[in-house]
PDB file of N, CA, C and O in Angstrom:
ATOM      1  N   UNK A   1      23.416  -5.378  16.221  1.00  0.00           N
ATOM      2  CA  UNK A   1      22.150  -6.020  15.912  1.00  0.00           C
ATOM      3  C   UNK A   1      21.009  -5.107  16.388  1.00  0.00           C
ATOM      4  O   UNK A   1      21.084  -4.776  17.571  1.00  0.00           O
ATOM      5  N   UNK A   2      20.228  -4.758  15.859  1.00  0.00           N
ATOM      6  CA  UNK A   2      18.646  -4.614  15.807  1.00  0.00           C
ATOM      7  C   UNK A   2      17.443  -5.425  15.898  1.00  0.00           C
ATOM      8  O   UNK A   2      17.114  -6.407  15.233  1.00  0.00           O
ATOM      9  N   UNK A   3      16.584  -4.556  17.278  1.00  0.00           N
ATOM     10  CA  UNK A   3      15.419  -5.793  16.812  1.00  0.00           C
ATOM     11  C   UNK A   3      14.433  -4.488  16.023  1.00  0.00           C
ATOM     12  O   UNK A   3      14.538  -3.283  16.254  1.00  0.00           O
ATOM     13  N   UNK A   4      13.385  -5.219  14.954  1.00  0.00           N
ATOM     14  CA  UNK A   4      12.588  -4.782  14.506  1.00  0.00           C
ATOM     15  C   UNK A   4      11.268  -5.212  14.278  1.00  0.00           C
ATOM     16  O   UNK A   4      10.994  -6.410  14.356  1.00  0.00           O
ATOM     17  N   UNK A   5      10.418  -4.361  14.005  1.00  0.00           N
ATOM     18  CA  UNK A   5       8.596  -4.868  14.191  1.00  0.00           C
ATOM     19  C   UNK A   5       8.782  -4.669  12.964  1.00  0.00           C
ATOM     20  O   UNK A   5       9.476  -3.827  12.393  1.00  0.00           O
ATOM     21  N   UNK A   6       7.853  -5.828  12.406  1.00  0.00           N
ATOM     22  CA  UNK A   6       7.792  -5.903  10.987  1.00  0.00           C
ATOM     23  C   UNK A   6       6.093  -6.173  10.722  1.00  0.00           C
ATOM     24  O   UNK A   6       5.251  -6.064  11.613  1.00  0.00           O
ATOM     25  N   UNK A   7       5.754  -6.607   9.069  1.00  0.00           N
ATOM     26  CA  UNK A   7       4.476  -6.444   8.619  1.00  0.00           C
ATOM     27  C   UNK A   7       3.385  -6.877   9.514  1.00  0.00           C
ATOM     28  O   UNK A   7       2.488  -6.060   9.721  1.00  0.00           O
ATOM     29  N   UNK A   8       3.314  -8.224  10.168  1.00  0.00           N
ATOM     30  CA  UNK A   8       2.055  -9.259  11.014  1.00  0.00           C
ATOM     31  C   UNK A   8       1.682  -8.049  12.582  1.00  0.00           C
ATOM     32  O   UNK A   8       0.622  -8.111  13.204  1.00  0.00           O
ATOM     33  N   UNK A   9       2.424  -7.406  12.805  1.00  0.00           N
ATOM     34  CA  UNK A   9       1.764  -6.467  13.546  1.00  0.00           C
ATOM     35  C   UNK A   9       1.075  -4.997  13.212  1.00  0.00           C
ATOM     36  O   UNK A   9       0.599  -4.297  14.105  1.00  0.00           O
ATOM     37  N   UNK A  10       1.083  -4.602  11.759  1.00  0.00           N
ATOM     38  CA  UNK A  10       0.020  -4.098  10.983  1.00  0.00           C
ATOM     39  C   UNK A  10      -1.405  -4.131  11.359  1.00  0.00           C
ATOM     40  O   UNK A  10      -2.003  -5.163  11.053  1.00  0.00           O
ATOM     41  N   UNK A  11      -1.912  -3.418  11.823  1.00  0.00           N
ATOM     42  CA  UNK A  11      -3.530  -3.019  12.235  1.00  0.00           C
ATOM     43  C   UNK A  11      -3.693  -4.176  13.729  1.00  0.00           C
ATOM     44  O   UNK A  11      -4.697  -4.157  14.441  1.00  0.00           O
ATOM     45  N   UNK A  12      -2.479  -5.132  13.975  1.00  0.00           N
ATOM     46  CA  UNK A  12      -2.828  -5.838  14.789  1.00  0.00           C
ATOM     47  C   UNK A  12      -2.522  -5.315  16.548  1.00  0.00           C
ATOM     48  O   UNK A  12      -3.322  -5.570  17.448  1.00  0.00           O
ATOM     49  N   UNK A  13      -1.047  -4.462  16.784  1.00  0.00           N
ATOM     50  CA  UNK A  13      -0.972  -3.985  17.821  1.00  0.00           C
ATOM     51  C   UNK A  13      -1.299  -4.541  18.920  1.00  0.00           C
ATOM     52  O   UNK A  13      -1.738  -3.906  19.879  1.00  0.00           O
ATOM     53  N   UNK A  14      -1.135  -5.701  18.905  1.00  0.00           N
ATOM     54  CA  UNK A  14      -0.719  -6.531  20.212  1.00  0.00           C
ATOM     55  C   UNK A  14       0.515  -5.860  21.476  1.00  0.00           C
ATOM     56  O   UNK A  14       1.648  -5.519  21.137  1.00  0.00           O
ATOM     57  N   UNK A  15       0.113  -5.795  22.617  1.00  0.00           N
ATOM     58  CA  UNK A  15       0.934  -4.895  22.991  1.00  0.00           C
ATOM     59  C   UNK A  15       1.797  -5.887  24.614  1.00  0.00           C
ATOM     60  O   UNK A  15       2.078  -5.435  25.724  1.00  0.00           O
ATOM     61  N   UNK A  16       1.969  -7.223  24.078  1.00  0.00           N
ATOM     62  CA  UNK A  16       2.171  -8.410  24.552  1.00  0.00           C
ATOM     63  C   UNK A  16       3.559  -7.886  24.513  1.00  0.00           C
ATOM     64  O   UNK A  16       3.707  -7.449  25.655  1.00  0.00           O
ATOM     65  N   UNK A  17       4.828  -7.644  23.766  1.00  0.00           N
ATOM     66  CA  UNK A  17       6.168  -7.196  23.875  1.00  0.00           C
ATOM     67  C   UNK A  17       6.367  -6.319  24.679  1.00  0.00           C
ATOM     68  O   UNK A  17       7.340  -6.440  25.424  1.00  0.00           O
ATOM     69  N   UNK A  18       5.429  -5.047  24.795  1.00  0.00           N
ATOM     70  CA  UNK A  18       5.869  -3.515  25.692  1.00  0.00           C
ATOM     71  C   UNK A  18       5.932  -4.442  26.865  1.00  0.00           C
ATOM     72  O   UNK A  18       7.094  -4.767  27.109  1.00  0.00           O
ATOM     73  N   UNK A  19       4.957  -5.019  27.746  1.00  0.00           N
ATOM     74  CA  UNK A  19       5.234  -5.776  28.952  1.00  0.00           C
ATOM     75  C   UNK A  19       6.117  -6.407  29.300  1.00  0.00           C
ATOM     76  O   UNK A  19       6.337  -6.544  30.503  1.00  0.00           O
ATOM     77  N   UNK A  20       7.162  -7.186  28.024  1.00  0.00           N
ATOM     78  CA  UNK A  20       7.860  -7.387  28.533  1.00  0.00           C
ATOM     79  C   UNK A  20       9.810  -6.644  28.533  1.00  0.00           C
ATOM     80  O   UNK A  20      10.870  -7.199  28.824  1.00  0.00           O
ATOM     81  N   UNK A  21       9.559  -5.487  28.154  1.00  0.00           N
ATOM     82  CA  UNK A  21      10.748  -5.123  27.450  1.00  0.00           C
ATOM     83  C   UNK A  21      11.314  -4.409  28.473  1.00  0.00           C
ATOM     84  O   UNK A  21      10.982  -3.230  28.349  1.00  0.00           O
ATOM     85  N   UNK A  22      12.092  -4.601  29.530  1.00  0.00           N
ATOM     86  CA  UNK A  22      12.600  -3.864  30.193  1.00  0.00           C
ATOM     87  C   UNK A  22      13.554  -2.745  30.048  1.00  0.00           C
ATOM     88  O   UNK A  22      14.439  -2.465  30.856  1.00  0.00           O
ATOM     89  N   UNK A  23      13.185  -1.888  28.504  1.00  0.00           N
ATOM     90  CA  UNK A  23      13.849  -0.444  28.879  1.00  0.00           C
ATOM     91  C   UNK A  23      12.986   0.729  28.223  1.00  0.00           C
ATOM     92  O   UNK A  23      13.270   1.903  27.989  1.00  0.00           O
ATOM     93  N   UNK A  24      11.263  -0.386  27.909  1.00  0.00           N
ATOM     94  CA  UNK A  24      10.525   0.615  27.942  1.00  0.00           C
ATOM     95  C   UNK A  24      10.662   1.168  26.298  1.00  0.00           C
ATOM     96  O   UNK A  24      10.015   2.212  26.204  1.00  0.00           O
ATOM     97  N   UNK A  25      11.229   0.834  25.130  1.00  0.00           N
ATOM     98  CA  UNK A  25      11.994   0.825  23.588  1.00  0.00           C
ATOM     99  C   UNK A  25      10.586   0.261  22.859  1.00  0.00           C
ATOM    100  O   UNK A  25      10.883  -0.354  21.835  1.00  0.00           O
ATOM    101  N   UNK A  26       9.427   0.291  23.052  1.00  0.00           N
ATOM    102  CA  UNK A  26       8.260  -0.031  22.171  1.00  0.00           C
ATOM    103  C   UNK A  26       7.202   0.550  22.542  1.00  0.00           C
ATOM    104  O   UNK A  26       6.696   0.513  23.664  1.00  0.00           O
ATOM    105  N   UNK A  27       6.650   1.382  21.148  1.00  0.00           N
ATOM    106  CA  UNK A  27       5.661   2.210  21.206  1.00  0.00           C
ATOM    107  C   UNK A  27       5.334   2.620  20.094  1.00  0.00           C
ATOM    108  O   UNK A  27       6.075   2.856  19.140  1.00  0.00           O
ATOM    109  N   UNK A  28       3.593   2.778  20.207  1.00  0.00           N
ATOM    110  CA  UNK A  28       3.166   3.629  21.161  1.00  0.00           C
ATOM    111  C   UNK A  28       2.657   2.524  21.787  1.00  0.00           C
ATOM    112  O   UNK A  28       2.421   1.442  21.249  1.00  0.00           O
ATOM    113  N   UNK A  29       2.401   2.974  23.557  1.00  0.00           N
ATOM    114  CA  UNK A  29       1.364   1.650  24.376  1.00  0.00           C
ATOM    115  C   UNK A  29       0.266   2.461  24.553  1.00  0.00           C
ATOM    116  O   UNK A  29       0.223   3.691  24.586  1.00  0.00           O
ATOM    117  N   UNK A  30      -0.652   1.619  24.668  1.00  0.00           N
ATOM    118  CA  UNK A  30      -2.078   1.643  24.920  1.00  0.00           C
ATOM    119  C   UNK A  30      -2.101   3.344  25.349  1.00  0.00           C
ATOM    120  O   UNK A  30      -2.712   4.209  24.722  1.00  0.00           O
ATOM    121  N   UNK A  31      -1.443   3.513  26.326  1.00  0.00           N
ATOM    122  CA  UNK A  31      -1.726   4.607  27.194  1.00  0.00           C
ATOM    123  C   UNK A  31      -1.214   5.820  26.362  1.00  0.00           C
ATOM    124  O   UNK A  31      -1.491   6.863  26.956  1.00  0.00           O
ATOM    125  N   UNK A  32      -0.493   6.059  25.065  1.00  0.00           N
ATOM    126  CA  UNK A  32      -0.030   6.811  24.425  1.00  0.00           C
ATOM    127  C   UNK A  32      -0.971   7.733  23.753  1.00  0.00           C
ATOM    128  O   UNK A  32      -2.115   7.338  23.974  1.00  0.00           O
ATOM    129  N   UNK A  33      -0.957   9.055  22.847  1.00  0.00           N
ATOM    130  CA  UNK A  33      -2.049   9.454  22.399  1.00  0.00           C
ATOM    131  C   UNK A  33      -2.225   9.047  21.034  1.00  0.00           C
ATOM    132  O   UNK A  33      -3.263   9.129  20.378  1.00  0.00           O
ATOM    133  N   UNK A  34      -1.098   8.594  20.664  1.00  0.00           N
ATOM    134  CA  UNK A  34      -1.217   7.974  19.192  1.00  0.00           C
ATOM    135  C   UNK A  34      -1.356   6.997  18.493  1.00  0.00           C
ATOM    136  O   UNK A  34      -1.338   6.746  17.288  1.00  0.00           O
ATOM    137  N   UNK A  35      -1.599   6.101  20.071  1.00  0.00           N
ATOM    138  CA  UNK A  35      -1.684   4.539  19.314  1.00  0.00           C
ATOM    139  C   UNK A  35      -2.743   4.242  19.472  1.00  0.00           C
ATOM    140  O   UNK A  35      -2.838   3.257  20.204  1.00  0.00           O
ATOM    141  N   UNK A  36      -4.275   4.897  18.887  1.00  0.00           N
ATOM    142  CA  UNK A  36      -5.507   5.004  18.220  1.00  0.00           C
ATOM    143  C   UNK A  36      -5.081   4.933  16.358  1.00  0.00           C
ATOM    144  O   UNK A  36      -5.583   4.494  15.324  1.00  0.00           O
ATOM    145  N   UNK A  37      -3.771   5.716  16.824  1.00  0.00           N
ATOM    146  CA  UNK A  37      -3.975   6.473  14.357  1.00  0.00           C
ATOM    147  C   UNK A  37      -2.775   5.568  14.261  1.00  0.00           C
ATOM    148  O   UNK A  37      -2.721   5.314  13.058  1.00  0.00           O
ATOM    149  N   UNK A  38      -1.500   4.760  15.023  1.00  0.00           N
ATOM    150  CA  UNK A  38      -0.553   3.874  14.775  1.00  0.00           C
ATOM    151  C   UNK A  38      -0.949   3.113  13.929  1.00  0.00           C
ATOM    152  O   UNK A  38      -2.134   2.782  13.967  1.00  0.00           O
ATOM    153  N   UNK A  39      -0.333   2.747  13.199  1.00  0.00           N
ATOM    154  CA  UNK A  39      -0.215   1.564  12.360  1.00  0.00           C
ATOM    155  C   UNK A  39       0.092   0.060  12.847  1.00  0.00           C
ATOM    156  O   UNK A  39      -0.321  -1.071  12.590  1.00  0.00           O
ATOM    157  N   UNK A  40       1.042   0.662  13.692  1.00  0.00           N
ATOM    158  CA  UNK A  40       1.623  -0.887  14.464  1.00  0.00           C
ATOM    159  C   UNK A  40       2.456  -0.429  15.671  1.00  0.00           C
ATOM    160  O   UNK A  40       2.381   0.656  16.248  1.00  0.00           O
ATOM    161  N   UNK A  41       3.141  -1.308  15.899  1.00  0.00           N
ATOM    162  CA  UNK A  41       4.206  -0.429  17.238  1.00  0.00           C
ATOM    163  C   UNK A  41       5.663  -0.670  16.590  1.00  0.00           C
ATOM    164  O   UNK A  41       6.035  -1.298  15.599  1.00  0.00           O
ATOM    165  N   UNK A  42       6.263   0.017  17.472  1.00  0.00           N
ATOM    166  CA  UNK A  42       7.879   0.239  16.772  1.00  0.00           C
ATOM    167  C   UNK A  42       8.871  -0.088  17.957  1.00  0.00           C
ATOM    168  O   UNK A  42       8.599  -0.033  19.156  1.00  0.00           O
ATOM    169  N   UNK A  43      10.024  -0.425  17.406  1.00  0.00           N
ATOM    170  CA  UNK A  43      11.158  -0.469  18.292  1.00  0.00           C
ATOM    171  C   UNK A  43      12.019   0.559  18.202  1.00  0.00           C
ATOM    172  O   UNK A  43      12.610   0.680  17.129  1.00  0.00           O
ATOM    173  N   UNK A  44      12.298   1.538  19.294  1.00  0.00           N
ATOM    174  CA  UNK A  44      13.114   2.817  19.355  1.00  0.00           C
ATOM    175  C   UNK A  44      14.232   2.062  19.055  1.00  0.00           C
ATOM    176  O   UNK A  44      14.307   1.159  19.888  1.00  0.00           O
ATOM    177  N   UNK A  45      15.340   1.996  18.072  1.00  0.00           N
ATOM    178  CA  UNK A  45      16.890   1.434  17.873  1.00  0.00           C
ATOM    179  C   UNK A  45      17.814   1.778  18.898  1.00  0.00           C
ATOM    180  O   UNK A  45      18.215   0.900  19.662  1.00  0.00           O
ATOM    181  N   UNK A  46      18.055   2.515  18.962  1.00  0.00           N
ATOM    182  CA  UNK A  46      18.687   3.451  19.706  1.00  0.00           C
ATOM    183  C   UNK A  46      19.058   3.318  21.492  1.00  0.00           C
ATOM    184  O   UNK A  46      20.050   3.453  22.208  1.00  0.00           O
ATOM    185  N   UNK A  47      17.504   2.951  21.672  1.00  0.00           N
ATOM    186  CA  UNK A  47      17.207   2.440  22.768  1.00  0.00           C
ATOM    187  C   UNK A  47      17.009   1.277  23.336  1.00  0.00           C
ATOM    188  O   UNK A  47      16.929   1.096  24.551  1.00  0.00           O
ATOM    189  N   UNK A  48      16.904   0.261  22.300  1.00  0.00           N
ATOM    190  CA  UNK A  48      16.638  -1.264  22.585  1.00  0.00           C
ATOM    191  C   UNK A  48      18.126  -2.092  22.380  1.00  0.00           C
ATOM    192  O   UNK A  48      18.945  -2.084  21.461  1.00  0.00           O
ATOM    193  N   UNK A  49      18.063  -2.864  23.789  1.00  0.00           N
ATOM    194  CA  UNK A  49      19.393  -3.415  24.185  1.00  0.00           C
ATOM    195  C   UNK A  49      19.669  -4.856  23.983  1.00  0.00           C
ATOM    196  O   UNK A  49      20.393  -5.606  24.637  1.00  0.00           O
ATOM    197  N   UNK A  50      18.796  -5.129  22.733  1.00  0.00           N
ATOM    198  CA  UNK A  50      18.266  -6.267  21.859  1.00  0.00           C
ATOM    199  C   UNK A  50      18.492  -7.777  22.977  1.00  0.00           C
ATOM    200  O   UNK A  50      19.292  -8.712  22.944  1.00  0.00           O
ATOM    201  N   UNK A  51      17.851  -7.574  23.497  1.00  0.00           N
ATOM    202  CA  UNK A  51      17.756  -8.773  25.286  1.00  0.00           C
ATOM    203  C   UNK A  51      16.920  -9.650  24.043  1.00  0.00           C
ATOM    204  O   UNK A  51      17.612 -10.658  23.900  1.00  0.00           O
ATOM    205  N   UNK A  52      16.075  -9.711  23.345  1.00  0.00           N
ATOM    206  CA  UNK A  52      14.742 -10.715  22.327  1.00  0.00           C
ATOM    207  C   UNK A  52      14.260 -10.613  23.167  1.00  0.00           C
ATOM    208  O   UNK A  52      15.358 -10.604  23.723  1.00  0.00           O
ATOM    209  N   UNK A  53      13.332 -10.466  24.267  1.00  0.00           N
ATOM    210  CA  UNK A  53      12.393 -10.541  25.197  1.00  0.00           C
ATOM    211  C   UNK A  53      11.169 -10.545  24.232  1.00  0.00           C
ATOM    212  O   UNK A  53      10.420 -11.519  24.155  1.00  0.00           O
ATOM    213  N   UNK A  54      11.035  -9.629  23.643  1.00  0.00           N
ATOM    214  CA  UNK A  54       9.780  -8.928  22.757  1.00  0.00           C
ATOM    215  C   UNK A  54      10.015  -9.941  21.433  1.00  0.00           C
ATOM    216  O   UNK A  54       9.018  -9.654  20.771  1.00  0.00           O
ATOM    217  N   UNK A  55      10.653 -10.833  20.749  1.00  0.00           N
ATOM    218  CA  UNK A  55      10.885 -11.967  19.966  1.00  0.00           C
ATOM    219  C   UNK A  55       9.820 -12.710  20.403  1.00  0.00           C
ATOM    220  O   UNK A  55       8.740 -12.874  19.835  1.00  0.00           O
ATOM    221  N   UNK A  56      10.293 -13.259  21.717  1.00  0.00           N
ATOM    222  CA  UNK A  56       9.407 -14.557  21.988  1.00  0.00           C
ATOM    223  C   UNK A  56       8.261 -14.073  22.245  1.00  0.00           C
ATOM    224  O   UNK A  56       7.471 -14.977  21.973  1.00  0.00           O
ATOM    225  N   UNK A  57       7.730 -13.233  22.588  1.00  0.00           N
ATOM    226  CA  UNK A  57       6.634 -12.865  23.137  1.00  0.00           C
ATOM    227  C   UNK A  57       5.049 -12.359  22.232  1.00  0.00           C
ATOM    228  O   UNK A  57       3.866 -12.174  22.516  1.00  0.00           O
ATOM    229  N   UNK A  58       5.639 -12.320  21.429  1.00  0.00           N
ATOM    230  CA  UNK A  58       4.533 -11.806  19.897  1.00  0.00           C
ATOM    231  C   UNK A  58       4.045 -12.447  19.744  1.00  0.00           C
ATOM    232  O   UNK A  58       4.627 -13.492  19.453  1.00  0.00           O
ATOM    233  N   UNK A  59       2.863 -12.459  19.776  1.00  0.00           N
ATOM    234  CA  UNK A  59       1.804 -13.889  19.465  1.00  0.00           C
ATOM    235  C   UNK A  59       1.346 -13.638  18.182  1.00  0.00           C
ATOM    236  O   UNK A  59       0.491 -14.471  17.883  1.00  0.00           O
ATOM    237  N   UNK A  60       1.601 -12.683  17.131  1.00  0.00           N
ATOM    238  CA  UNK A  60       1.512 -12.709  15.663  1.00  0.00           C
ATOM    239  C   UNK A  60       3.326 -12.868  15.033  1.00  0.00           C
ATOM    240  O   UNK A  60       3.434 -12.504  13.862  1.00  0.00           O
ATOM    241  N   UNK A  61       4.363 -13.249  15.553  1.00  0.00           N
ATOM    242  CA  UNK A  61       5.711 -13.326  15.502  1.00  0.00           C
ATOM    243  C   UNK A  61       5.396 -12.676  14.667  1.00  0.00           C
ATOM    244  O   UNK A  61       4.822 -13.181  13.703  1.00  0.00           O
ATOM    245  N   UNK A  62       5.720 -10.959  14.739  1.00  0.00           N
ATOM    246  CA  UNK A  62       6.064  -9.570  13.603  1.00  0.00           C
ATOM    247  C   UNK A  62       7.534  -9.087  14.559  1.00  0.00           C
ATOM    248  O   UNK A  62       7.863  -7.908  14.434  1.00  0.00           O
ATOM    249  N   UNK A  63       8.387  -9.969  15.481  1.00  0.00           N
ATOM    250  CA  UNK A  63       9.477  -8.802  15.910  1.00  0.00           C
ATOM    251  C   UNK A  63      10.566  -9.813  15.807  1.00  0.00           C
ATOM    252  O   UNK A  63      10.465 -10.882  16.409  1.00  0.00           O
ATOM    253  N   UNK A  64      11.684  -9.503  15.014  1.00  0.00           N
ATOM    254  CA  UNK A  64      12.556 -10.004  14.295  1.00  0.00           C
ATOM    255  C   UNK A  64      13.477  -9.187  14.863  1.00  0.00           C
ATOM    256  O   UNK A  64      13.275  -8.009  15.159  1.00  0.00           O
ATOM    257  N   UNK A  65      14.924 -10.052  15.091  1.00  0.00           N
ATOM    258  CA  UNK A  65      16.429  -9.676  15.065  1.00  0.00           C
ATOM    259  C   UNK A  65      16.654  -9.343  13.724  1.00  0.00           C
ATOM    260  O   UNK A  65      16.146 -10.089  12.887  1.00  0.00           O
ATOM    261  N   UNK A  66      17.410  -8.230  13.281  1.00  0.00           N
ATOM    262  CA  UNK A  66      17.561  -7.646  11.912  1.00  0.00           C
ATOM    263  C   UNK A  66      18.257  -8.514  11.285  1.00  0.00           C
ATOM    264  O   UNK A  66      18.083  -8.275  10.090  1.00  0.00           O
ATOM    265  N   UNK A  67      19.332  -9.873  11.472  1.00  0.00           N
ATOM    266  CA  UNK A  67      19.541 -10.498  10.475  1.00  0.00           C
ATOM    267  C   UNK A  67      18.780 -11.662  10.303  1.00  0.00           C
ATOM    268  O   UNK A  67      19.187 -12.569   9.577  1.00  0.00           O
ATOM    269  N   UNK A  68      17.617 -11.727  10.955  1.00  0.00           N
ATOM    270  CA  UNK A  68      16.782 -12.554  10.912  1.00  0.00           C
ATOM    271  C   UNK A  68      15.419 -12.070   9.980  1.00  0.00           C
ATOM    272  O   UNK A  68      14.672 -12.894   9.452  1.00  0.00           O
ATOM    273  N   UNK A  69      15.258 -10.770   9.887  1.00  0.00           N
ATOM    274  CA  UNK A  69      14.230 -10.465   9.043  1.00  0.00           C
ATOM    275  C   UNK A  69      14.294 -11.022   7.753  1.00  0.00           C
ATOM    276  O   UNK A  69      15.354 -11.027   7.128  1.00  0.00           O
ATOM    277  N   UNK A  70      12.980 -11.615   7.181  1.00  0.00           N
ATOM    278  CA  UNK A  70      12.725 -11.225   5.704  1.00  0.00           C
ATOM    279  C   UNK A  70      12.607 -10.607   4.817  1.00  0.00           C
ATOM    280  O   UNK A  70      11.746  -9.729   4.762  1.00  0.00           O
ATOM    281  N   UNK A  71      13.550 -10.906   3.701  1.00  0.00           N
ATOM    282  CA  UNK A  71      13.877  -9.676   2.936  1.00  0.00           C
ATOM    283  C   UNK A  71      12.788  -8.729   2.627  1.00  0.00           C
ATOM    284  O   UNK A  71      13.047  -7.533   2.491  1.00  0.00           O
ATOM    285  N   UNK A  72      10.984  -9.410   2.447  1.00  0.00           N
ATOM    286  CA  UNK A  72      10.334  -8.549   1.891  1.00  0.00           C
ATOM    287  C   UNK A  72      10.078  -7.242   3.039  1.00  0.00           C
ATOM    288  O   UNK A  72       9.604  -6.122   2.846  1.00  0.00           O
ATOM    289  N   UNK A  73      10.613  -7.902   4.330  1.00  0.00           N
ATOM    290  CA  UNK A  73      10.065  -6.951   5.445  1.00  0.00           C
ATOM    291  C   UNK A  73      11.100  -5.769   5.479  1.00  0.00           C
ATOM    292  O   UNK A  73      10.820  -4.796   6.179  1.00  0.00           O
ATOM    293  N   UNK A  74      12.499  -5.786   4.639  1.00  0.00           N
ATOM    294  CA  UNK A  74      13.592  -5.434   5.204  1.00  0.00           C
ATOM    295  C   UNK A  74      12.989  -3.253   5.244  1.00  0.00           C
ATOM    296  O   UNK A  74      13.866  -2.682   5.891  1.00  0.00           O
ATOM    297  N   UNK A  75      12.294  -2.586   4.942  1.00  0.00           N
ATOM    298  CA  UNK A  75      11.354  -1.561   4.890  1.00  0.00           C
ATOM    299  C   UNK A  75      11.199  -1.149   6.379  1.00  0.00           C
ATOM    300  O   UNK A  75      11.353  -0.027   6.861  1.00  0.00           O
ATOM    301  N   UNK A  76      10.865  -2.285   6.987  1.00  0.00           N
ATOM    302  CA  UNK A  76      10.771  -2.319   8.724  1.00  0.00           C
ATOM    303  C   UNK A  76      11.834  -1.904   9.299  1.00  0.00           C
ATOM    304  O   UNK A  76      11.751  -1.410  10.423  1.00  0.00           O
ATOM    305  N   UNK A  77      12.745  -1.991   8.812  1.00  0.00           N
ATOM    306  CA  UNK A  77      13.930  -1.433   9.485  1.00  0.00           C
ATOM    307  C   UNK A  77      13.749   0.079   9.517  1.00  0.00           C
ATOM    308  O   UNK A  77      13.732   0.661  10.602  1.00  0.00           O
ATOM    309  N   UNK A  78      13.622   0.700   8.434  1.00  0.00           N
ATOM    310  CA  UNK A  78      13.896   2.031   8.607  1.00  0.00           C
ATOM    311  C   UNK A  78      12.678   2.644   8.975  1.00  0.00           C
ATOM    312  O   UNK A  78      12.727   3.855   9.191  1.00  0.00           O
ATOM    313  N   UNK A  79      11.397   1.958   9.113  1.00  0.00           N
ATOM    314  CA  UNK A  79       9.759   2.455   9.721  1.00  0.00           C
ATOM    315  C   UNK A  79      10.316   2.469  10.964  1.00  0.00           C
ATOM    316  O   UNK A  79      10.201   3.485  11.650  1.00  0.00           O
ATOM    317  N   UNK A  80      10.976   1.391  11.423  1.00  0.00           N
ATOM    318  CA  UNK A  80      11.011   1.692  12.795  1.00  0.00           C
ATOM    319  C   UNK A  80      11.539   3.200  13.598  1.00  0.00           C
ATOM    320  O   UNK A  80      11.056   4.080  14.312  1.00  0.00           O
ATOM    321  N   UNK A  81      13.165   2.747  12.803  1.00  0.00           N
ATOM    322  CA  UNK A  81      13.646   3.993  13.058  1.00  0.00           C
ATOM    323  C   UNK A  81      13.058   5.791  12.987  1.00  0.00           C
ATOM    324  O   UNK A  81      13.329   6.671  13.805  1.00  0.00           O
ATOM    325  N   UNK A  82      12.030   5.938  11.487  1.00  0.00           N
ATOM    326  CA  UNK A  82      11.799   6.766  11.487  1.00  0.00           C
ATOM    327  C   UNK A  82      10.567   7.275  12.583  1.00  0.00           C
ATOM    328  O   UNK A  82      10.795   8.193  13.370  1.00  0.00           O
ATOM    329  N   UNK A  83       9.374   6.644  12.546  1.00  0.00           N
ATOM    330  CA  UNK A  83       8.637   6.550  13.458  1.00  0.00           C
ATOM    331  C   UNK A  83       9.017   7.460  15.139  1.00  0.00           C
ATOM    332  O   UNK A  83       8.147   8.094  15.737  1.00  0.00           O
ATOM    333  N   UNK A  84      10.233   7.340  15.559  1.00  0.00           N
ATOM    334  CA  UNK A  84      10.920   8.375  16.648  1.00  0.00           C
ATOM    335  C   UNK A  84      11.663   9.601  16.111  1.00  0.00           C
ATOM    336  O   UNK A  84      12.052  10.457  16.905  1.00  0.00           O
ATOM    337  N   UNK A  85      11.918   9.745  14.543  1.00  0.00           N
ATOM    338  CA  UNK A  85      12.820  10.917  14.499  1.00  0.00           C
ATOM    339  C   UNK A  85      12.429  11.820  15.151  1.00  0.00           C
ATOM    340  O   UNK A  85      13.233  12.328  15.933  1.00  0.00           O
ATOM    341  N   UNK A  86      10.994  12.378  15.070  1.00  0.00           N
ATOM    342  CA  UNK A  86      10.256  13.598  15.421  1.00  0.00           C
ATOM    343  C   UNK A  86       9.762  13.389  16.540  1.00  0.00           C
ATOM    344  O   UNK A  86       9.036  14.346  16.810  1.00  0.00           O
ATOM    345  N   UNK A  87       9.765  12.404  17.607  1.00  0.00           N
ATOM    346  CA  UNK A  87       9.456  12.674  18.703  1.00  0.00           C
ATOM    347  C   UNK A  87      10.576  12.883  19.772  1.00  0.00           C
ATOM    348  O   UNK A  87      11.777  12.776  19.522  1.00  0.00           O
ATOM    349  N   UNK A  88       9.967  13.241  21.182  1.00  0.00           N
ATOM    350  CA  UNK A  88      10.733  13.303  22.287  1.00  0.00           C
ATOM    351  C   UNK A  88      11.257  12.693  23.472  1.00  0.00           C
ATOM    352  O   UNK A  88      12.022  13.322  24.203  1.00  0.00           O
TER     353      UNK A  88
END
């Protein structure tokens, strides 16, 4: 299972989930250099140990368990993922 950020956090970037995600798997935060030109924030896959912490916590509910997403969002899946290919 996967969690993923989907469309309702679009230009909104609420950063109410990073606080609570204890392995640190959502970004960019505030303090990042890119989350001025972000679109939204993302869930590193890879790295997130799908606890839902960051589920309940969205006050625009945009972060979905992957068999819980909506199909129109299903796009979010792979934004997320790509969003880290190129970083470090």
């Amino acid at each position: 299972m996967a969690i993923v950020i989907a469309e309702p956090c679009v230009r909104t970037k609420d950063t109410a989930c990073v606080a609570v995600c204890p392995v640190d798997c959502i970004h960019p935060t505030k303090d990042e250099p890119d989350f001025a030109t972000a679109t939204q924030l993302y869930i590193k896959p890879d790295q997130c140990i799908c606890c839902c912490l960051c589920v309940g916590e969205c006050p625009v509910k945009a972060i979905f368990p992957e068999e819980d997403l909506p199909p129109e969002w299903a796009s979010y899946i792979e934004m997320n993922a790509a969003y880290f290919k190129n970083k470090k």
